[in-house]
ZAMARGU-4260 file (C-alpha; in steps of 0.2 Angstrom, whole numbers, plus 5000, padded with zeros to 4 digits):
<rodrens>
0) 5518/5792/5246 | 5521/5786/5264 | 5540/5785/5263 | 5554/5795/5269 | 5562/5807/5253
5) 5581/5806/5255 | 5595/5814/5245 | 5608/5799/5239 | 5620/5807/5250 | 5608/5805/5266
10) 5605/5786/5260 | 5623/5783/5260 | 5625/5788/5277 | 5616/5774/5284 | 5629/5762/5276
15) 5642/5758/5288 | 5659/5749/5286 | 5660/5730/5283 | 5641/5732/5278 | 5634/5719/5264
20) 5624/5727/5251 | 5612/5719/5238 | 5611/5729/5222 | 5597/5728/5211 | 5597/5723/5191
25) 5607/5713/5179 | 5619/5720/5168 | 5619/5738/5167 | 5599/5737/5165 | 5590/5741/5180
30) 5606/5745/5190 | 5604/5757/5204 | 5613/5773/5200 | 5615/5786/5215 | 5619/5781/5230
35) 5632/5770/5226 | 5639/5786/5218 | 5637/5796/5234 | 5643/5779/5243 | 5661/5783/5234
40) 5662/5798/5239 | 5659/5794/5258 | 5672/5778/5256 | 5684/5792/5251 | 5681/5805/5264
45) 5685/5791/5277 | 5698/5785/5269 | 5705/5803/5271 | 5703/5802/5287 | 5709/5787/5289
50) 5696/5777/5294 | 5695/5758/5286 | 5678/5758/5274 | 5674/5743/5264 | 5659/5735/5258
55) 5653/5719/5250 | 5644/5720/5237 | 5632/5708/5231 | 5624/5709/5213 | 5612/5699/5201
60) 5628/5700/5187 | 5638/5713/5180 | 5633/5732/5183 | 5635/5749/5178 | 5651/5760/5182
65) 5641/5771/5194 | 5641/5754/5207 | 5657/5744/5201 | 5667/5758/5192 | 5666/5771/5206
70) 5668/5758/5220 | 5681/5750/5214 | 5691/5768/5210 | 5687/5771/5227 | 5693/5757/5235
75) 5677/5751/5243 | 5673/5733/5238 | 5678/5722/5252 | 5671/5709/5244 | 5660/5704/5225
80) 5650/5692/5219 | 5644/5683/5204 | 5650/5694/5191 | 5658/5711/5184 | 5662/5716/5167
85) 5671/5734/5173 | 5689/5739/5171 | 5693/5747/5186 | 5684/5732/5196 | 5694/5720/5187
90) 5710/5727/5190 | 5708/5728/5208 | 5700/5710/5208 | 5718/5705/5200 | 5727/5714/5212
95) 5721/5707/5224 | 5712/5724/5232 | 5695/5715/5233 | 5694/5697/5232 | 5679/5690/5222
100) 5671/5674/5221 | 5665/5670/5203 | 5647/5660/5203 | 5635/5652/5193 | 5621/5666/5192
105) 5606/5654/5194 | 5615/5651/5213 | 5618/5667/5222 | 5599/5670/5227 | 5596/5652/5233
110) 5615/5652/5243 | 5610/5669/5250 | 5594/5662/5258 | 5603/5646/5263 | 5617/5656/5273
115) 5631/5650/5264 | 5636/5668/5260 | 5634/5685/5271 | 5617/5691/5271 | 5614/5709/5265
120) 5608/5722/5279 | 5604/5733/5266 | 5597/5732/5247 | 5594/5744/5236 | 5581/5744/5221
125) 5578/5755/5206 | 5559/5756/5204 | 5548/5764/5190 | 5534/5764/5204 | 5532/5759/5223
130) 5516/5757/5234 | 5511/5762/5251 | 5510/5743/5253 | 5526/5739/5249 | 5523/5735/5232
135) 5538/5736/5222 | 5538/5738/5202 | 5555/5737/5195 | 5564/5744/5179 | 5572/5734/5165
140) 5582/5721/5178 | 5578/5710/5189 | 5594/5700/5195 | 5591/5695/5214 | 5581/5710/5217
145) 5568/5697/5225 | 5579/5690/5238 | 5588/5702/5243 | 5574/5713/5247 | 5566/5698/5257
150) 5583/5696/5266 | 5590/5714/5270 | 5586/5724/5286 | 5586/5741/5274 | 5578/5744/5257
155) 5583/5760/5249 | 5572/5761/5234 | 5579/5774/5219 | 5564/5779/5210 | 5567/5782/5193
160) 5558/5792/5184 | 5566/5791/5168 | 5557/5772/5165 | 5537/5774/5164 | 5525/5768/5177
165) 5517/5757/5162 | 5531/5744/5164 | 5521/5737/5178 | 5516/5720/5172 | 5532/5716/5160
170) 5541/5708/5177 | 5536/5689/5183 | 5542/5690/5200 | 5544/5671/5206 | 5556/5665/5223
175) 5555/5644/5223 | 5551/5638/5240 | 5572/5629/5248 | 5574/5611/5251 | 5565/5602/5257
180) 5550/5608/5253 | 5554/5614/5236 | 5542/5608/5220 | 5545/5613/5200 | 5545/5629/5192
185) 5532/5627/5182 | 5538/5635/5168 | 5531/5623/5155 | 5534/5639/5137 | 5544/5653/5140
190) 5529/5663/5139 | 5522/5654/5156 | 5517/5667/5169 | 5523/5660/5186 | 5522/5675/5198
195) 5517/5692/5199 | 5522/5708/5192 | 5530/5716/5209 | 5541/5711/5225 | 5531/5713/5241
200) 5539/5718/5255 | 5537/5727/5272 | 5535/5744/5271 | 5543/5747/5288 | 5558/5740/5278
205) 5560/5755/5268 | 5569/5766/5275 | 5567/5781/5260 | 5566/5784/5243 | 5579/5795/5231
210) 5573/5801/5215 | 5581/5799/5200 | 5580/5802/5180 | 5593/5794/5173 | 5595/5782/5158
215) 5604/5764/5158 | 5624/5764/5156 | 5619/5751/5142 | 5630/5759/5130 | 5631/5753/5110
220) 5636/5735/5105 | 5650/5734/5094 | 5644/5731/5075 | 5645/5717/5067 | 5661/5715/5056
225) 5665/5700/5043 | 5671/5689/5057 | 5654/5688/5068 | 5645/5688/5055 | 5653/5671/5046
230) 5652/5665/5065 | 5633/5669/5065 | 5630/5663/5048 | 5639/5645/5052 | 5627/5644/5068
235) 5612/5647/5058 | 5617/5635/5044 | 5622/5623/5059 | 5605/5623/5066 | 5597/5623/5048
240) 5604/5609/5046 | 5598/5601/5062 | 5580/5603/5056 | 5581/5594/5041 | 5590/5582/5049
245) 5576/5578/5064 | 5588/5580/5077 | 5579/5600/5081 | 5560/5599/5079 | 5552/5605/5063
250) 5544/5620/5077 | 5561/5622/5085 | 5567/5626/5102 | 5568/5641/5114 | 5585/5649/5112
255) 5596/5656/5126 | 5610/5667/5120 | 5624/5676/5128 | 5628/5695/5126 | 5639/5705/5114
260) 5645/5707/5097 | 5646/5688/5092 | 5628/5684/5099 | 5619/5698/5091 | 5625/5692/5075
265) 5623/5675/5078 | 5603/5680/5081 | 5602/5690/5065 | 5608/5677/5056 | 5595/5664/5064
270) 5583/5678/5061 | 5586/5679/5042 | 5589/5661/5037 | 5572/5652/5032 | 5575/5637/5036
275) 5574/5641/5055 | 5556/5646/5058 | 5550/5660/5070 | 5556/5656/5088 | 5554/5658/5106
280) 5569/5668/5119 | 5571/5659/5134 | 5589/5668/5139 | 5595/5681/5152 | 5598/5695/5143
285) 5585/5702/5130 | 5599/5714/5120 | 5593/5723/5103 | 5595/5709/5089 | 5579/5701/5100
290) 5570/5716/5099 | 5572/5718/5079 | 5568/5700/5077 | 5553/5704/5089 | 5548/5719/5077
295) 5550/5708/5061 | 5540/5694/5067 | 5555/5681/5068 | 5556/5680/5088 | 5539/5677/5094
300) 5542/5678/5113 | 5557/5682/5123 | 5561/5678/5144 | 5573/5684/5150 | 5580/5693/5168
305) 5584/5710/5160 | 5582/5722/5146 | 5601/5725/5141 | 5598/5737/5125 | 5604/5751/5119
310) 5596/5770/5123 | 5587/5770/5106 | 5580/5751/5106 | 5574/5754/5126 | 5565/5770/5120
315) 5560/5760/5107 | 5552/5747/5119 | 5545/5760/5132 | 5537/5770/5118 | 5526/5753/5111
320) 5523/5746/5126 | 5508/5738/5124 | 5515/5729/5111 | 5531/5723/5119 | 5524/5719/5136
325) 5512/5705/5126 | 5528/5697/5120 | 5544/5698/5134 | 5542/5694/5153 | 5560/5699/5163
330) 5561/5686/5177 | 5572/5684/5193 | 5589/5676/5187 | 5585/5660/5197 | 5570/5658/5186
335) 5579/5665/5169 | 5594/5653/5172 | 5588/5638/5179 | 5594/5620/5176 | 5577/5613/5179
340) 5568/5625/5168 | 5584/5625/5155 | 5581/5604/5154 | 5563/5605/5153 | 5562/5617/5139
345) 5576/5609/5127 | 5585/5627/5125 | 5596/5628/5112 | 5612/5638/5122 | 5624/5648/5111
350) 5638/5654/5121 | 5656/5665/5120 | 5672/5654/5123 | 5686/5667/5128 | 5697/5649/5123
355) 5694/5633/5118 | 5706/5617/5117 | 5706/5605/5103 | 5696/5591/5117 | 5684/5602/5118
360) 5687/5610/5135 | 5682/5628/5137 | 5689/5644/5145 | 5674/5656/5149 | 5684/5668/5163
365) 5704/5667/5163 | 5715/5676/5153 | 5731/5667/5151 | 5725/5653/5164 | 5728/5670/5180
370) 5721/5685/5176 | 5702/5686/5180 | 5692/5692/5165 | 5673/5695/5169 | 5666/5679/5174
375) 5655/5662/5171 | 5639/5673/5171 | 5625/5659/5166 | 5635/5650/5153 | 5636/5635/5165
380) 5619/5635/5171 | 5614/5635/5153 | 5626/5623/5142 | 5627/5609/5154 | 5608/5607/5154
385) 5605/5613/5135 | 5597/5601/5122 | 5612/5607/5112 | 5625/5618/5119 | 5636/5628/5110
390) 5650/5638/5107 | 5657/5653/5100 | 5674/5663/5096 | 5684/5671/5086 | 5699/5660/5079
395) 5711/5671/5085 | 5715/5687/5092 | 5728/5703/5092 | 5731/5701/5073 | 5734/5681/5074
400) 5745/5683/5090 | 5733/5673/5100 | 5723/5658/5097 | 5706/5655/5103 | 5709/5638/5101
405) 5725/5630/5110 | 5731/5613/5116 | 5725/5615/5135 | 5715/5625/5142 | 5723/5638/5154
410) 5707/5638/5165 | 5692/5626/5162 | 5674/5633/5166 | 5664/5619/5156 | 5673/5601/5153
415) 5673/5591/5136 | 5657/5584/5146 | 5647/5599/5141 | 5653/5606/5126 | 5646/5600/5110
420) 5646/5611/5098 | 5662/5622/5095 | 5660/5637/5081 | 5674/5649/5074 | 5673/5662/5058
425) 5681/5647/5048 | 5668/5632/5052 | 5659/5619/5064 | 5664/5607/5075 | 5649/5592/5080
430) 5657/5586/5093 | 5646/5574/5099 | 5649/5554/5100 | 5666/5558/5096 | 5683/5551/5108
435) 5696/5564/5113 | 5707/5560/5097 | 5693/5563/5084 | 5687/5581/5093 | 5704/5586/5093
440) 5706/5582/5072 | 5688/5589/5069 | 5692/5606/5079 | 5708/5607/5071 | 5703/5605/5054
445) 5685/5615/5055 | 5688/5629/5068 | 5706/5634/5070 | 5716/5647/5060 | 5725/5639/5045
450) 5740/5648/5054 | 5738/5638/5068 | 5734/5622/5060 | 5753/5614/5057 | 5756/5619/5075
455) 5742/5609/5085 | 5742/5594/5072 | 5761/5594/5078 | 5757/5597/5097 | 5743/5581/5094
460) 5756/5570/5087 | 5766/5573/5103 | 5753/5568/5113 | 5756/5554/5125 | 5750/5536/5124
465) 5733/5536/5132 | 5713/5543/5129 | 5718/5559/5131 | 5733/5560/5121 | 5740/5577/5130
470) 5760/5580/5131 | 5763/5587/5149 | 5779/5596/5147 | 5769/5607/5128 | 5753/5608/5135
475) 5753/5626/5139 | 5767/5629/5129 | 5756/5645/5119 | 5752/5653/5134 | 5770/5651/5140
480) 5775/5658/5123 | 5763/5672/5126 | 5768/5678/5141 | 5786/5677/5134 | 5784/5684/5118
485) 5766/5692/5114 | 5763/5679/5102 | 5759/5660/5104 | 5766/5656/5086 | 5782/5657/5094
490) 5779/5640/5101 | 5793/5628/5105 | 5791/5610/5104
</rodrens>
């Protein structure tokens, strides 16, 4: 190997303040681990002395708390962008400590190239192997690996060794030409092959590698309990339904799918119903229901930008790789959350709603309408251009002293406009072809908590004269009685 050997800590040191820094993967899965750790502990040591020392930090989504966790406890970030899921990052992102712009994922690569944001002197990519060519084979994420290391000045590569060389070919590296010369993706089936398996770059660009032999920070989902697993069973049903009634294809449809608890379940339950025949993945994150599905012969193909699995189901994967790699491609996120290719493909799009209202509005980021949660992550470039977009949540929270489903909206990250299909523990709501009056009777009466029921058919009956029959002076009256109380049953209208 031509390239320099560094020690994270040497890295580091060409990382200077105010810098902007690309991170590779998506999720925790593929992250970079070292340096940023090392990074940290340089953005304390000047602090110490006094000595400003921030960075921006540009990522494909959420990562691991060895980039956002020990930056953000260090007080590092100058800046963050699309999307974090960690509790420190958060915190200082509500205080105002570091100030984040929250972005559709599909965007970032293409408004990094376009100069609407900073460019990145410096990437830095987690490789299972790199060549003397600069040929660059990644781990289990992808994110905006790409365009970063097109763009940066610096590539720092982190070669770890703890993911086999043998996961050369899984990735379909694939930038789109910018306007105005731009033509399709031609990404026809989620199986499609559109690039090749590496990022070229210059090797001059390297400037050293840092071994490493760590594991993702993907840690255990939470099991499934009774709620998500009525939730997934009404999706499954739903669908089923959709079949027989010729509105899905007899073959079906590609199915995106967020991350978590509630999604996991809602794939097992499409796995085991019979009615829904074996089906394609095309999604962002490839998490362990696909994976079993896969194993069982229910999911015949999965795209996606990242393998976001557990330690056992990734061990799992790099252990029978010459059966997985016939069956998943990990794509750059521009590619994995595409409207164009979202469209083409008629995805079916099953999302989490942190809050709903009864019009059908969602809240995908806000807590309480002010206090950032994690992000928009792909559920906007997905719903709005799904051939059937839907959404999930828990009908209440805190033991009832929250509901998922309130008059207004707090925060609205996908209109009425895109929504149209709403799913809670206790039913659907088909939301489609229906006027504001009749979404907000359906969703009362299918998917909100029978606690909740008397109250939002009262609030609906105060509504003023007009499409949209809200009441102005109520219509954040259970956050208000939240933030005043701790429970929104303490409503006062």
């Amino acid at each position: 190997m031509i390239y320099k050997k560094l020690s994270a800590e040497e890295a580091a040191s060409f990382i200077k303040n105010d810098d902007v820094i690309g991170f590779c993967g998506f999720t925790p899965a593929g992250c970079s681990k070292v340096i940023s750790q090392a990074l940290a502990k340089k953005a304390e040591e000047e602090h110490a002395k006094g000595n400003p020392f921030k960075v921006g930090v540009f990522t494909g989504a959420s990562t691991g708390d060895m980039i956002d966790g020990v930056l953000a406890r260090a007080n590092a970030i100058k800046f963050r962008s699309p999307y974090q899921s960690n509790t420190d990052l958060r915190n200082a992102l509500n205080a105002h400590d570091a100030h984040y712009f929250d972005l559709h994922l599909s965007e970032l690569p293409q408004y990094l190239r376009y100069g609407f944001l900073p460019k990145p002197r410096i990437a830095i990519l987690e490789a299972s192997s790199v060549t003397d060519d600069g040929k660059i084979y990644l781990t289990s994420g992808v994110g905006i690996s790409p365009t970063i290391a097109r763009l940066a000045d610096i590539i720092f590569i982190e070669l770890n060794r703890y993911h086999p060389e043998a996961l050369a070919g899984i990735h379909d590296i694939y930038e789109p030409a910018d306007p105005p010369v731009r033509k399709e993706i031609p990404v026809y089936s989620p199986s499609d092959r559109i690039g090749v398996p590496y990022i070229q770059v210059d090797p001059k660009k390297i400037a050293g590698v840092v071994e490493t032999n760590l594991p993702n920070e993907v840690g255990k989902f939470t099991p499934a309990d009774e709620i998500t697993n009525r939730i997934g069973a009404n999706v499954a049903n739903f669908l089923s339904s959709e079949i027989k009634a010729g509105r899905i294809p007899a073959s079906f449809l590609p199915v995106q799918s967020g991350v978590g608890n509630i999604a996991n379940a809602v794939l097992g339950a499409m796995g085991s119903n019979k009615d829904i025949p074996a089906f394609q993945v095309y999604t962002e994150v490839i998490q362990d229901a696909v994976i079993d599905l896969m194993k069982a012969g229910r999911v015949t193909f999965a795209s996606g930008c990242a393998l976001t699995l557990s330690t056992p189901a990734l061990e799992d994967v790099h252990n029978n790789l010459d059966f997985f790699k016939q069956k998943i491609l990990l794509r750059p996120q521009e590619i994995s959350n595409s409207p164009e290719v979202a469209r083409r493909l008629g995805l079916i799009s099953i999302n989490t709603a942190l809050e709903a209202d009864i019009f059908g509005n969602i809240n995908s980021t806000h807590v309480v309408g002010t206090k950032m949660m994690n992000g928009i992550g792909g559920s906007g470039d997905f719903c709005r251009n799904a051939y059937l977009s839907i959404f999930t949540t828990p009908s209440v929270a805190k033991g009832g002293k929250i509901s998922a489903i309130v008059p207004m909206v707090s925060h609205v990250d996908h209109s009425e406009h895109s929504v149209k299909i709403l799913v809670t523990e206790h039913g659907v709501a088909d939301l489609r072809g229906l006027s504001p009056v009749q979404r907000a009777e359906l969703i009362i009466e299918n998917c909100v908590s029978p606690e909740y029921k008397g109250i939002l058919n009262r609030y609906l009956k105060l509504g003023q004269k007009g499409h949209t029959p809200q009441n102005m002076e109520a219509a954040l009256s259970f956050h208000v009685a939240f933030n005043q109380t701790g429970d929104m049953r303490n409503v006062n209208f």
